[in-house]
mmJSON file of the N, C-alpha and C atoms, coordinates in Angstrom:
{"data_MODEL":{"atom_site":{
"group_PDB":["ATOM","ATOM","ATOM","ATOM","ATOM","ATOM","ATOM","ATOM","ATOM","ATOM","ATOM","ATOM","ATOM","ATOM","ATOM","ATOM","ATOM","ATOM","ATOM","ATOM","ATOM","ATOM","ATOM","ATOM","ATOM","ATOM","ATOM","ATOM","ATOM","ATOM","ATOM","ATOM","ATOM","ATOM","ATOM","ATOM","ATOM","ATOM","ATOM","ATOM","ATOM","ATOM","ATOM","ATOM","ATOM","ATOM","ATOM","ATOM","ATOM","ATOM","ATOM","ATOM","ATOM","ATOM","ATOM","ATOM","ATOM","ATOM","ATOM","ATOM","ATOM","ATOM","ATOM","ATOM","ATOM","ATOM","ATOM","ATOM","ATOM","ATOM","ATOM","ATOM","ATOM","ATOM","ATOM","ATOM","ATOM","ATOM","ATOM","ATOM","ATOM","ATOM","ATOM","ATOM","ATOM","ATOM","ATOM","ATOM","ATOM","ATOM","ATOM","ATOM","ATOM","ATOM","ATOM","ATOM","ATOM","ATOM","ATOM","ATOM","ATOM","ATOM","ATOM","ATOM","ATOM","ATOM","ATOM","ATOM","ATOM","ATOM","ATOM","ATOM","ATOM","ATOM","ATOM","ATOM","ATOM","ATOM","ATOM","ATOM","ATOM","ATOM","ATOM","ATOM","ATOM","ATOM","ATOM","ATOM","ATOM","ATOM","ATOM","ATOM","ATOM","ATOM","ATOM","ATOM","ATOM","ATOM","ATOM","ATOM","ATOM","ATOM","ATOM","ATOM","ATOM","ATOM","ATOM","ATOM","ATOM","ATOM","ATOM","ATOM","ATOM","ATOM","ATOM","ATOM","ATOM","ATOM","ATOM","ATOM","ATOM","ATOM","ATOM","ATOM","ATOM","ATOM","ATOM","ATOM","ATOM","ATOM","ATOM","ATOM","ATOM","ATOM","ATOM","ATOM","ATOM","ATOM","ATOM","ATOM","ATOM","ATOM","ATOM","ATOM","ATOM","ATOM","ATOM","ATOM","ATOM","ATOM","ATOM","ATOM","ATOM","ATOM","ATOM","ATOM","ATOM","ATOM","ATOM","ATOM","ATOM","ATOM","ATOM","ATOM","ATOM","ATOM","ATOM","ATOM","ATOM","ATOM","ATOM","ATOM","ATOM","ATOM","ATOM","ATOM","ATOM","ATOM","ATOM"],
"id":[1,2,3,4,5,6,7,8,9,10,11,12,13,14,15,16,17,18,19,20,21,22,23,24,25,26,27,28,29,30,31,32,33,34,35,36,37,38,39,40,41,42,43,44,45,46,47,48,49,50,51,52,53,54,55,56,57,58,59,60,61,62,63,64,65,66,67,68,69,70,71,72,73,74,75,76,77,78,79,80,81,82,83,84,85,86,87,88,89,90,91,92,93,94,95,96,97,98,99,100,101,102,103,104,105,106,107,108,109,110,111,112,113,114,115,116,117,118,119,120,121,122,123,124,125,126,127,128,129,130,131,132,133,134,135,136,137,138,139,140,141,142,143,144,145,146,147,148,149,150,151,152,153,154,155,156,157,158,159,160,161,162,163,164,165,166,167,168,169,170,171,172,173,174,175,176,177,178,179,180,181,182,183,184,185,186,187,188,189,190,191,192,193,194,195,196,197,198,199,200,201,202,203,204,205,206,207,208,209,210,211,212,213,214,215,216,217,218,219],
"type_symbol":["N","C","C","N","C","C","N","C","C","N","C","C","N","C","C","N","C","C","N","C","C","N","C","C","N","C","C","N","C","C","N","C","C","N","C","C","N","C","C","N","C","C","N","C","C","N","C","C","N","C","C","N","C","C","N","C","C","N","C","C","N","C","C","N","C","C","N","C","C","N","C","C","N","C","C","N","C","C","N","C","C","N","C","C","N","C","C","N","C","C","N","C","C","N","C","C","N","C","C","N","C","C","N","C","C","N","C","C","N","C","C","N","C","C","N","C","C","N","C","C","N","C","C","N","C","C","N","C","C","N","C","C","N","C","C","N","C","C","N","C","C","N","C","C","N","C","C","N","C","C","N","C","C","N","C","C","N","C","C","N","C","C","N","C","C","N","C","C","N","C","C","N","C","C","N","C","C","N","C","C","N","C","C","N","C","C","N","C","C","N","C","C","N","C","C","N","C","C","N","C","C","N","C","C","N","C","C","N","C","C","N","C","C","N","C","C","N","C","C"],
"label_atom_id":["N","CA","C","N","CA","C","N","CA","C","N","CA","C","N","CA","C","N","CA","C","N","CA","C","N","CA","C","N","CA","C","N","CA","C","N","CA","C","N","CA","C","N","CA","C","N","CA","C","N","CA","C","N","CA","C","N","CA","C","N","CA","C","N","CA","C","N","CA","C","N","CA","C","N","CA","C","N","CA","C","N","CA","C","N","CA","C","N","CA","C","N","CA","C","N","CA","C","N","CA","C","N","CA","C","N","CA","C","N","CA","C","N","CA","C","N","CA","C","N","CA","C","N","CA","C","N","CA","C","N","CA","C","N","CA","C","N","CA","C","N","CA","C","N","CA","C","N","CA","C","N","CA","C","N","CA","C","N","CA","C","N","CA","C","N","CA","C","N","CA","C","N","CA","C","N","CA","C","N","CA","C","N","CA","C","N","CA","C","N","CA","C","N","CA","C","N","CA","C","N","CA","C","N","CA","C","N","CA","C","N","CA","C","N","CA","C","N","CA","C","N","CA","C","N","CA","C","N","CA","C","N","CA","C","N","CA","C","N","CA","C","N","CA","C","N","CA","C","N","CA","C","N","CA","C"],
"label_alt_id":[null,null,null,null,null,null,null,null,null,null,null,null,null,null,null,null,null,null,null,null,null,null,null,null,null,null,null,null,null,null,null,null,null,null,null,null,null,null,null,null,null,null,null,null,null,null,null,null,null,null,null,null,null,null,null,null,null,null,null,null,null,null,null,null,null,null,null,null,null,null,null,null,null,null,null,null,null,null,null,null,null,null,null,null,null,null,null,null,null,null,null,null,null,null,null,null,null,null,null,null,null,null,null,null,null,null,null,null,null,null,null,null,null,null,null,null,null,null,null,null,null,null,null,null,null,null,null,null,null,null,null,null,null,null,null,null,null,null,null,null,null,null,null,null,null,null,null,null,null,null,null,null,null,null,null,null,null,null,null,null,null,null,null,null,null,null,null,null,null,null,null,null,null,null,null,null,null,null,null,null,null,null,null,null,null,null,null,null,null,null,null,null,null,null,null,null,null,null,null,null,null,null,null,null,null,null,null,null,null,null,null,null,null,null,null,null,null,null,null],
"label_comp_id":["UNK","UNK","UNK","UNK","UNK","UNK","UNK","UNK","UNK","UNK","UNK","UNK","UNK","UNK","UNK","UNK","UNK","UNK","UNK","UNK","UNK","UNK","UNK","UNK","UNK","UNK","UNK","UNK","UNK","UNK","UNK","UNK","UNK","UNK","UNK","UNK","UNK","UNK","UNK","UNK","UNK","UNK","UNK","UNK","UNK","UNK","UNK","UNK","UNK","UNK","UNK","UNK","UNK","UNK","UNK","UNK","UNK","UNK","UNK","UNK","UNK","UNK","UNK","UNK","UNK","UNK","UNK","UNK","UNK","UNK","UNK","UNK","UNK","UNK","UNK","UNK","UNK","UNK","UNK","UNK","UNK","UNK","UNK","UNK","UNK","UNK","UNK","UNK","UNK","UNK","UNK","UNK","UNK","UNK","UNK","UNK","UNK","UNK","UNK","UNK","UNK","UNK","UNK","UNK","UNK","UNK","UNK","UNK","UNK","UNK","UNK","UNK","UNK","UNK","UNK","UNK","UNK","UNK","UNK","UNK","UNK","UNK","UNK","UNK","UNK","UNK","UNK","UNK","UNK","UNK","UNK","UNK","UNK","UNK","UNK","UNK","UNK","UNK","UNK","UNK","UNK","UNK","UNK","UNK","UNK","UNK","UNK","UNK","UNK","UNK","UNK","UNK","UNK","UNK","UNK","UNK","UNK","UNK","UNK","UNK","UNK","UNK","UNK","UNK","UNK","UNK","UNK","UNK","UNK","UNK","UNK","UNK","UNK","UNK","UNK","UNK","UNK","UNK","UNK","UNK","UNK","UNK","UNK","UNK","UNK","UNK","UNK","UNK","UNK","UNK","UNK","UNK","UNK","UNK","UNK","UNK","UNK","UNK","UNK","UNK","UNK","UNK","UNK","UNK","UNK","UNK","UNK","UNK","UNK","UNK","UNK","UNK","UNK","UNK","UNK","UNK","UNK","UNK","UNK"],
"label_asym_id":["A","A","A","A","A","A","A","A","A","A","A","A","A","A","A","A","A","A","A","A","A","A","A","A","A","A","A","A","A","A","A","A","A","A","A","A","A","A","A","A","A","A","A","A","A","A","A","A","A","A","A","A","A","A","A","A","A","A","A","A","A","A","A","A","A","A","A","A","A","A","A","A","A","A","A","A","A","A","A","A","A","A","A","A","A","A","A","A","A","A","A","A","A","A","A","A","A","A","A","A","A","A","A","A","A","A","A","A","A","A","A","A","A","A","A","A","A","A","A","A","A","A","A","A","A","A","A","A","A","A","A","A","A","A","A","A","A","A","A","A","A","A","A","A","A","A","A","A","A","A","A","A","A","A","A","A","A","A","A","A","A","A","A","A","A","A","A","A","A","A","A","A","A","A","A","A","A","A","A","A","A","A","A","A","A","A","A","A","A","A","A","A","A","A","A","A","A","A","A","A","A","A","A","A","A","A","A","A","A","A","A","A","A","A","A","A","A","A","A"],
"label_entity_id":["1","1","1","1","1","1","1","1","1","1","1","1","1","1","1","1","1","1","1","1","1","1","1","1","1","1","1","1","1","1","1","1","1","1","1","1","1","1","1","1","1","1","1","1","1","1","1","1","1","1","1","1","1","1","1","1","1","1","1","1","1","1","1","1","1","1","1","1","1","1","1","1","1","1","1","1","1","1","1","1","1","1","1","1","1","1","1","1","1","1","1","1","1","1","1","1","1","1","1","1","1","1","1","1","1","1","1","1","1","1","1","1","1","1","1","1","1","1","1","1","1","1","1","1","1","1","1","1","1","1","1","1","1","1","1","1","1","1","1","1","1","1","1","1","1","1","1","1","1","1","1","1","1","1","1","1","1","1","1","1","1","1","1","1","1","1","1","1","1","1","1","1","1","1","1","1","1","1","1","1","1","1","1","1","1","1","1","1","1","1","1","1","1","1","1","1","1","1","1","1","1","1","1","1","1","1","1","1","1","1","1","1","1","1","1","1","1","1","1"],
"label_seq_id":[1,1,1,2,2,2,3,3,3,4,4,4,5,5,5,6,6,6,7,7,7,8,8,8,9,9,9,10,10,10,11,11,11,12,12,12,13,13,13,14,14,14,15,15,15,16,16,16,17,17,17,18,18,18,19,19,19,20,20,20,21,21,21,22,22,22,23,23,23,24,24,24,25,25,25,26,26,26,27,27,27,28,28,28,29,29,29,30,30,30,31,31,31,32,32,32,33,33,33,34,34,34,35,35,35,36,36,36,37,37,37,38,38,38,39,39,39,40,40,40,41,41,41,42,42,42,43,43,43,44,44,44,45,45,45,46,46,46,47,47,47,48,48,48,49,49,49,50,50,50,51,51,51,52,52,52,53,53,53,54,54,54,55,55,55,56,56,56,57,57,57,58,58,58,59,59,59,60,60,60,61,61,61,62,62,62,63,63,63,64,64,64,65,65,65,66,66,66,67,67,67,68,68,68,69,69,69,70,70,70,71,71,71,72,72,72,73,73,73],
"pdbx_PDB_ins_code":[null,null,null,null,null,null,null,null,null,null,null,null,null,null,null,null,null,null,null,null,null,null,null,null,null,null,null,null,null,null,null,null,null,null,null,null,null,null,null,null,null,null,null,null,null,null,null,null,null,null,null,null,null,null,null,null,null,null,null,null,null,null,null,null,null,null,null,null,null,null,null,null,null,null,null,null,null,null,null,null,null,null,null,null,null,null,null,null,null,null,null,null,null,null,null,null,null,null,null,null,null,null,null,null,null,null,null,null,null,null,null,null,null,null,null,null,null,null,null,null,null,null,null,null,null,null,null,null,null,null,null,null,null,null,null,null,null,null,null,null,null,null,null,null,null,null,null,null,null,null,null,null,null,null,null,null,null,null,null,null,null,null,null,null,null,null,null,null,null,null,null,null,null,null,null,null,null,null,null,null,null,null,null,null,null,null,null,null,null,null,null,null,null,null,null,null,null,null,null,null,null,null,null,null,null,null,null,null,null,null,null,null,null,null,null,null,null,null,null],
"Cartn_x":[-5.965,-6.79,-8.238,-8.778,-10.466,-11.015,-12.125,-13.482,-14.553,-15.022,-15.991,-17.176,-18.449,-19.599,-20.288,-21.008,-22.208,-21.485,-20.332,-19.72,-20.117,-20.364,-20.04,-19.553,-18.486,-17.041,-17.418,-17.038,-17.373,-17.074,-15.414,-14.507,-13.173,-12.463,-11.123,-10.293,-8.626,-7.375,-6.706,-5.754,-4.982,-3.546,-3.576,-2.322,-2.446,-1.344,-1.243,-1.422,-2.108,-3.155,-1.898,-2.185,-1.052,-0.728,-1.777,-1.367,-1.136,-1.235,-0.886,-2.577,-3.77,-5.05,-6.011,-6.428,-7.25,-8.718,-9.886,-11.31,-12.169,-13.372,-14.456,-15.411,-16.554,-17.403,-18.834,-19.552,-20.656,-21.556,-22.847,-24.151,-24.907,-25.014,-25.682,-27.403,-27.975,-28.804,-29.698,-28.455,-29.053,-28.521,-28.284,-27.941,-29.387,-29.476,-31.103,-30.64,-31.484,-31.635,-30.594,-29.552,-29.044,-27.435,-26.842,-25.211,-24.955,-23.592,-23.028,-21.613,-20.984,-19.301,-18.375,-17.846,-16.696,-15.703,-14.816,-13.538,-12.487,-11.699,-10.829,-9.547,-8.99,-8.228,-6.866,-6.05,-4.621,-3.439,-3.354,-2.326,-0.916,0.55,1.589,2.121,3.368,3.935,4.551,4.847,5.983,7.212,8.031,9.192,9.212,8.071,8.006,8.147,7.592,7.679,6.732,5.794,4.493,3.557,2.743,1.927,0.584,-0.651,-1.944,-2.236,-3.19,-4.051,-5.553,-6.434,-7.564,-7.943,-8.172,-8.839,-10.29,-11.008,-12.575,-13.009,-14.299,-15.058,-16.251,-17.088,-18.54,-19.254,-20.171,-20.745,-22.404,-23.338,-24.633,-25.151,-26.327,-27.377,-28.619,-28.768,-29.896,-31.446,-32.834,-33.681,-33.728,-34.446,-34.775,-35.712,-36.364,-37.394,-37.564,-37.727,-37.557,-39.35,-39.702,-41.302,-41.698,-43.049,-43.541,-43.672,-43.811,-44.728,-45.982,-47.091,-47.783,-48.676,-49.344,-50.384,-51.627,-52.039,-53.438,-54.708,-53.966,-53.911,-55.182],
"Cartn_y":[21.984,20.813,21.284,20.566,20.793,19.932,19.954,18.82,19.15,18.445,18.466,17.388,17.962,16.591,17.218,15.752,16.6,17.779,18.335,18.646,20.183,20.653,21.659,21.764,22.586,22.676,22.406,21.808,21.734,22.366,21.991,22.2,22.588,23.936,24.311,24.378,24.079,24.174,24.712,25.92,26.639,26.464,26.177,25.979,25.08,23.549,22.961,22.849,22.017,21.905,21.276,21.757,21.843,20.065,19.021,17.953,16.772,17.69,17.421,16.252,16.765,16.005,16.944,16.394,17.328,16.426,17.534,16.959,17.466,17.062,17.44,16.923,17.626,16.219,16.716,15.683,15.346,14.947,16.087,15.167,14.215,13.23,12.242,12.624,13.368,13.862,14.704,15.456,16.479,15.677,14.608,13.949,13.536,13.612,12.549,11.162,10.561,8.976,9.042,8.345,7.705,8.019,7.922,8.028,9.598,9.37,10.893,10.43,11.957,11.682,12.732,12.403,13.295,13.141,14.355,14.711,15.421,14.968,15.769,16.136,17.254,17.795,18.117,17.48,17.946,18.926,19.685,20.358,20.561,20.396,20.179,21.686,22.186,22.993,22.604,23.609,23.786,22.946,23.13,22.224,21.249,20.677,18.841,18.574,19.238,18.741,17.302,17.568,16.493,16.843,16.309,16.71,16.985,17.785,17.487,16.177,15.916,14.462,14.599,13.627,13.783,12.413,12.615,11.284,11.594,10.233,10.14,9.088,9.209,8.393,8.386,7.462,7.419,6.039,7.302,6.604,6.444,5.648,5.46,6.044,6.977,6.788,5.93,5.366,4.022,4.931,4.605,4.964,4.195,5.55,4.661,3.202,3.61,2.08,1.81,0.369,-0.204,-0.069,0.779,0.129,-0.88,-1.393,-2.924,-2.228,-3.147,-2.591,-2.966,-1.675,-1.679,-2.756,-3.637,-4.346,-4.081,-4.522,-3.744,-4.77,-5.903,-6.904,-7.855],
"Cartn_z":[-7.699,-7.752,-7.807,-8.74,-8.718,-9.018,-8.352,-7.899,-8.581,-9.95,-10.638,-10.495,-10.172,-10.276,-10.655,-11.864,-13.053,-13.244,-13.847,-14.727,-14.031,-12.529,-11.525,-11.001,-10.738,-9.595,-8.212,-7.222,-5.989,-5.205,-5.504,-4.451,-5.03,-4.923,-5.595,-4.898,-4.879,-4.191,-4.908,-4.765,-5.151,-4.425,-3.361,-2.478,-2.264,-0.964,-0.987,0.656,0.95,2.485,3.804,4.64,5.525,5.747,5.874,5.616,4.345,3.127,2.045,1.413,2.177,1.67,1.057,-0.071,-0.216,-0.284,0.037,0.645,-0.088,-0.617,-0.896,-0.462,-0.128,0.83,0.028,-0.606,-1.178,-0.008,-0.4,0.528,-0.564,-0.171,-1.362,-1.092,-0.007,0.033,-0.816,-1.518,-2.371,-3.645,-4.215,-5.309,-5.912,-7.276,-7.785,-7.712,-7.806,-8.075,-9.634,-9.763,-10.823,-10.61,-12.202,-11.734,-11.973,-10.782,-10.953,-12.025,-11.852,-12.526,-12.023,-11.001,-10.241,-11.114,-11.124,-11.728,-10.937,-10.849,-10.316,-11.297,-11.744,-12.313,-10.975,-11.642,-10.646,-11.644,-11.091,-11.577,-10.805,-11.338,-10.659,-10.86,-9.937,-10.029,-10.751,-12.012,-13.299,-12.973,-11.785,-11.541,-10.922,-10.87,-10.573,-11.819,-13.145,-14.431,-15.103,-13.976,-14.129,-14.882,-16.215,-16.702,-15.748,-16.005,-15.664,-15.484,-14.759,-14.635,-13.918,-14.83,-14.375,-13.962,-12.473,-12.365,-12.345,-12.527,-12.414,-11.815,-11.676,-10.837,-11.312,-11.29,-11.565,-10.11,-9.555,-8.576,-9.245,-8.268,-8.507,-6.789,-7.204,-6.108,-6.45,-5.38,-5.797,-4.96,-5.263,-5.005,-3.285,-2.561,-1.279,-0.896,-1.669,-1.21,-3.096,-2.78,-4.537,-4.456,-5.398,-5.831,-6.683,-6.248,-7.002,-8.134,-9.222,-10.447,-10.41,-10.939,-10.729,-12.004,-11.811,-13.058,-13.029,-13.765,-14.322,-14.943,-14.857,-15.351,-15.525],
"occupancy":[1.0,1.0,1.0,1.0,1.0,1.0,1.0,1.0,1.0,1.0,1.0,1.0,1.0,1.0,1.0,1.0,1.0,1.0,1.0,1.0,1.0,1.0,1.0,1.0,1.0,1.0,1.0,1.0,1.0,1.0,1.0,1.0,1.0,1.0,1.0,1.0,1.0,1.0,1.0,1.0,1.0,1.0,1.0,1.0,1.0,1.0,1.0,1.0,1.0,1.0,1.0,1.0,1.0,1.0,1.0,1.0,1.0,1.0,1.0,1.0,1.0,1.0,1.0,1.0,1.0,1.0,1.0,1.0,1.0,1.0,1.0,1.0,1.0,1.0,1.0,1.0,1.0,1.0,1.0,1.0,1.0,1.0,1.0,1.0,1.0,1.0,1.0,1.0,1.0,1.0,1.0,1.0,1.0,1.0,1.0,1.0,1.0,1.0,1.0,1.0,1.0,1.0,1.0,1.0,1.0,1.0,1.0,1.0,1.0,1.0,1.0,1.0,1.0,1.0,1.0,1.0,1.0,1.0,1.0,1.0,1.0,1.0,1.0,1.0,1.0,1.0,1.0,1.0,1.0,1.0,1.0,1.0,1.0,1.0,1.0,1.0,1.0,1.0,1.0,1.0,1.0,1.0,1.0,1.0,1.0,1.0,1.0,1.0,1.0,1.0,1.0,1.0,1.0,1.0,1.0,1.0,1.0,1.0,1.0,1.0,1.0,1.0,1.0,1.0,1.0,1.0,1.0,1.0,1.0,1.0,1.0,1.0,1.0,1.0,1.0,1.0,1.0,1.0,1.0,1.0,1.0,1.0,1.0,1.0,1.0,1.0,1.0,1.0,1.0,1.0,1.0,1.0,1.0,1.0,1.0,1.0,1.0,1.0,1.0,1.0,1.0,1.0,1.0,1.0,1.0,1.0,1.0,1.0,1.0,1.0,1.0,1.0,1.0,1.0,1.0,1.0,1.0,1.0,1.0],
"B_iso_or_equiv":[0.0,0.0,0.0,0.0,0.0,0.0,0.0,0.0,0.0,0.0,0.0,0.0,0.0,0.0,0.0,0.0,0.0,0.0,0.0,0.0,0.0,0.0,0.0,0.0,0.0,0.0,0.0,0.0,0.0,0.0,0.0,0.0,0.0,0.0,0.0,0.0,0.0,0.0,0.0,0.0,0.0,0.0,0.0,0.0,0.0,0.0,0.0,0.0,0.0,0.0,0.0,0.0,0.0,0.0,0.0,0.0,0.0,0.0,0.0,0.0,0.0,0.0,0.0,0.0,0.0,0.0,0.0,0.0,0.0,0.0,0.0,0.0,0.0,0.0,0.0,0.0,0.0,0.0,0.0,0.0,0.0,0.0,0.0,0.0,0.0,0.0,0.0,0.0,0.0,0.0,0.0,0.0,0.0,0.0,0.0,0.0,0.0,0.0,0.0,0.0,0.0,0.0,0.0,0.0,0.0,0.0,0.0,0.0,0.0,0.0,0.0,0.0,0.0,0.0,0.0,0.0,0.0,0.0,0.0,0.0,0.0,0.0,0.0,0.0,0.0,0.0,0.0,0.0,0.0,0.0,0.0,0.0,0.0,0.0,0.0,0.0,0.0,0.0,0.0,0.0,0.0,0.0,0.0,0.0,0.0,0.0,0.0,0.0,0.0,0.0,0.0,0.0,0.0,0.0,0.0,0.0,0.0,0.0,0.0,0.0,0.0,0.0,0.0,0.0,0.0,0.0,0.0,0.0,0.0,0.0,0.0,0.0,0.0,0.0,0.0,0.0,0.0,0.0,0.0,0.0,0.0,0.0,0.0,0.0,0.0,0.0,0.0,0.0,0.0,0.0,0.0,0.0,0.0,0.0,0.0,0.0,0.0,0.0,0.0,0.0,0.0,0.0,0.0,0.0,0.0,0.0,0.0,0.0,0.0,0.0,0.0,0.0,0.0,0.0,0.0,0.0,0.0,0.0,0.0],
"pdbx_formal_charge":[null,null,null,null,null,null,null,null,null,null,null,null,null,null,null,null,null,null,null,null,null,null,null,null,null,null,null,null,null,null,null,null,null,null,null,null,null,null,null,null,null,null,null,null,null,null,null,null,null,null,null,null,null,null,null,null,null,null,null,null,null,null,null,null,null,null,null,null,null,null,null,null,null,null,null,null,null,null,null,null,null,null,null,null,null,null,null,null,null,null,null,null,null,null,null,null,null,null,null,null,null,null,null,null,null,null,null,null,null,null,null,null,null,null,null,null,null,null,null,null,null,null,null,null,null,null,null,null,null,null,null,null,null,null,null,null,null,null,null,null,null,null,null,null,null,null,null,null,null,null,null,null,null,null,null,null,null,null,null,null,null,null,null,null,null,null,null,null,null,null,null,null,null,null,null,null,null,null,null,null,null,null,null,null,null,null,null,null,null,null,null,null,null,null,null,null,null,null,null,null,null,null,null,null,null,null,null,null,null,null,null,null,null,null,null,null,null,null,null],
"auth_seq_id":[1,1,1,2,2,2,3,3,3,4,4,4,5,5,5,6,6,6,7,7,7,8,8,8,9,9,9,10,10,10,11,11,11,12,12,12,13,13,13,14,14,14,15,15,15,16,16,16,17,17,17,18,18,18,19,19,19,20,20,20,21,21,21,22,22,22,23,23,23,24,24,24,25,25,25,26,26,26,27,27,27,28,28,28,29,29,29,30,30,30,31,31,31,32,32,32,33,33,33,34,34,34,35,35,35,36,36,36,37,37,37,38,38,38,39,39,39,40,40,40,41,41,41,42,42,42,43,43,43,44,44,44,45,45,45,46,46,46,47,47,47,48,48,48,49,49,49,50,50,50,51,51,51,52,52,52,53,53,53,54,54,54,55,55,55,56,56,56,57,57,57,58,58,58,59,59,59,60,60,60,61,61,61,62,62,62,63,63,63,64,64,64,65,65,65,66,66,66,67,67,67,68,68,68,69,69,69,70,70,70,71,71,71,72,72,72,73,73,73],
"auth_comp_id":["UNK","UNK","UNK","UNK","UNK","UNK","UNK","UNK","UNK","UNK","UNK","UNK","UNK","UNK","UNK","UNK","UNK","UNK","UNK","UNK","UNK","UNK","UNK","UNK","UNK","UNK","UNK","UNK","UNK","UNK","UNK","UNK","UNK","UNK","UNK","UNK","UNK","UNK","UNK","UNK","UNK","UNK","UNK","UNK","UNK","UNK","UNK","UNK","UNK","UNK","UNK","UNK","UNK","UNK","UNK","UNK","UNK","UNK","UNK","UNK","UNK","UNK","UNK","UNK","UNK","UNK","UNK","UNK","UNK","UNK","UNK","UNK","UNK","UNK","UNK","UNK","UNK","UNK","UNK","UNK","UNK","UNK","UNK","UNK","UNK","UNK","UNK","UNK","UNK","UNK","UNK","UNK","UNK","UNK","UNK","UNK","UNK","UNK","UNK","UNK","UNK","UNK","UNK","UNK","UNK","UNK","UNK","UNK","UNK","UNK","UNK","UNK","UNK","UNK","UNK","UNK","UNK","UNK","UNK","UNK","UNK","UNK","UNK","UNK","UNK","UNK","UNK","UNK","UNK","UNK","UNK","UNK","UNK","UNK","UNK","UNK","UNK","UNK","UNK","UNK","UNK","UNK","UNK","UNK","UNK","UNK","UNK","UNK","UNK","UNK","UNK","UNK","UNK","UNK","UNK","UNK","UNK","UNK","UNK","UNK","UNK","UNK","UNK","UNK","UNK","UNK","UNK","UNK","UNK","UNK","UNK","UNK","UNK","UNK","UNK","UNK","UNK","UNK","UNK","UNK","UNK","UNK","UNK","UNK","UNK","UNK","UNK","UNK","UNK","UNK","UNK","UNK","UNK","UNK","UNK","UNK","UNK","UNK","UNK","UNK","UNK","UNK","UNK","UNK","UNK","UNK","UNK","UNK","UNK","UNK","UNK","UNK","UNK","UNK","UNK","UNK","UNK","UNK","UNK"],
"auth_asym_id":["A","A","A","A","A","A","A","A","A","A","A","A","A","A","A","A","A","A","A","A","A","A","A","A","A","A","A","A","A","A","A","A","A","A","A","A","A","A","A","A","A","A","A","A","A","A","A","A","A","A","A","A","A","A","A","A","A","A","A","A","A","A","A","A","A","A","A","A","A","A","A","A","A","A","A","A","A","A","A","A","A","A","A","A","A","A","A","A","A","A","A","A","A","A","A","A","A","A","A","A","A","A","A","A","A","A","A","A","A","A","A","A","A","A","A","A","A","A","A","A","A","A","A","A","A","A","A","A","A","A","A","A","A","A","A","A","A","A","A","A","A","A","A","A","A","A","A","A","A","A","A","A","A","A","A","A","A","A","A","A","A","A","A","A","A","A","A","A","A","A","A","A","A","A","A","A","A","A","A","A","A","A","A","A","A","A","A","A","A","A","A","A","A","A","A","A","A","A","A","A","A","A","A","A","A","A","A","A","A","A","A","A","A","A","A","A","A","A","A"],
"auth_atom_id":["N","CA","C","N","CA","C","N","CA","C","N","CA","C","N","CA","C","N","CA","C","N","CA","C","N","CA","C","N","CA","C","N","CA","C","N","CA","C","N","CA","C","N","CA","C","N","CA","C","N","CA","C","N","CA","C","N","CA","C","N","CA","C","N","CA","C","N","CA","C","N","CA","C","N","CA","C","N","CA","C","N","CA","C","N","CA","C","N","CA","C","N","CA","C","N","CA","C","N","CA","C","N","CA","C","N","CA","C","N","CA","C","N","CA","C","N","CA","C","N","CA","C","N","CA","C","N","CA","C","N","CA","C","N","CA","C","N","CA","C","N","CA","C","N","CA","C","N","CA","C","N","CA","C","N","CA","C","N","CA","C","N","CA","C","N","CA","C","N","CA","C","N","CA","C","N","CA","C","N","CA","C","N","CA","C","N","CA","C","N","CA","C","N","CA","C","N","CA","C","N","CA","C","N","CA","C","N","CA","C","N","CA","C","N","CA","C","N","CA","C","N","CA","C","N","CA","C","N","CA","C","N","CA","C","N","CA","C","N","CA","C","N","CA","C","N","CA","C","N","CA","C","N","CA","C"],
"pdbx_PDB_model_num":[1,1,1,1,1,1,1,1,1,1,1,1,1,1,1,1,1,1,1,1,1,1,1,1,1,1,1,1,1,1,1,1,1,1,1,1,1,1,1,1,1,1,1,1,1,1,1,1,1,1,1,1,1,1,1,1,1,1,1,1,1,1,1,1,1,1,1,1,1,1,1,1,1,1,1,1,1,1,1,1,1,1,1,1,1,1,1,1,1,1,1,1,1,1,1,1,1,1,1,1,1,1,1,1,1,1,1,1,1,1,1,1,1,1,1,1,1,1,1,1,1,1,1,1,1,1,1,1,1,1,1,1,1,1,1,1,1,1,1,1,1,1,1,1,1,1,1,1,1,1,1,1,1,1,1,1,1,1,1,1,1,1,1,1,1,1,1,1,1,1,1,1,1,1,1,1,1,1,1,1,1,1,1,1,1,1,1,1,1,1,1,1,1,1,1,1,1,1,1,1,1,1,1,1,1,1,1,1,1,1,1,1,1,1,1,1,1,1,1]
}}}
């Protein structure tokens, strides 16, 4: 399993986690103002006989304080 945002790996799983979850944890801190696009790629063992699957997501970070516009007017 792998965890892609803005199209950089985050977070990789190779084995399968003792309670069967897997985690990636985003600081929205270090995110810019606008949208992201998480990916996650799953891959099955050969004898489940499950294709790949990618899920996605697209989140927004919103600016902290909305500014006025400025006129000039």
């Amino acid at each position: 399993m792998t965890f892609v945002l803005d199209g950089k790996v985050i977070k990789r799983y190779t084995k399968d986690t003792s309670n069967g979850s897997f985690v990636a944890r985003i600081n929205p801190a270090k995110l810019k103002v606008g949208v992201h696009r998480l990916v996650v790629s799953v891959t099955f063992v050969k004898a489940a006989g499950t294709p790949p699957r990618k899920l996605r997501l697209s989140f927004q970070k919103c600016a902290k304080k909305l500014a006025l516009p400025r006129f000039t007017g």
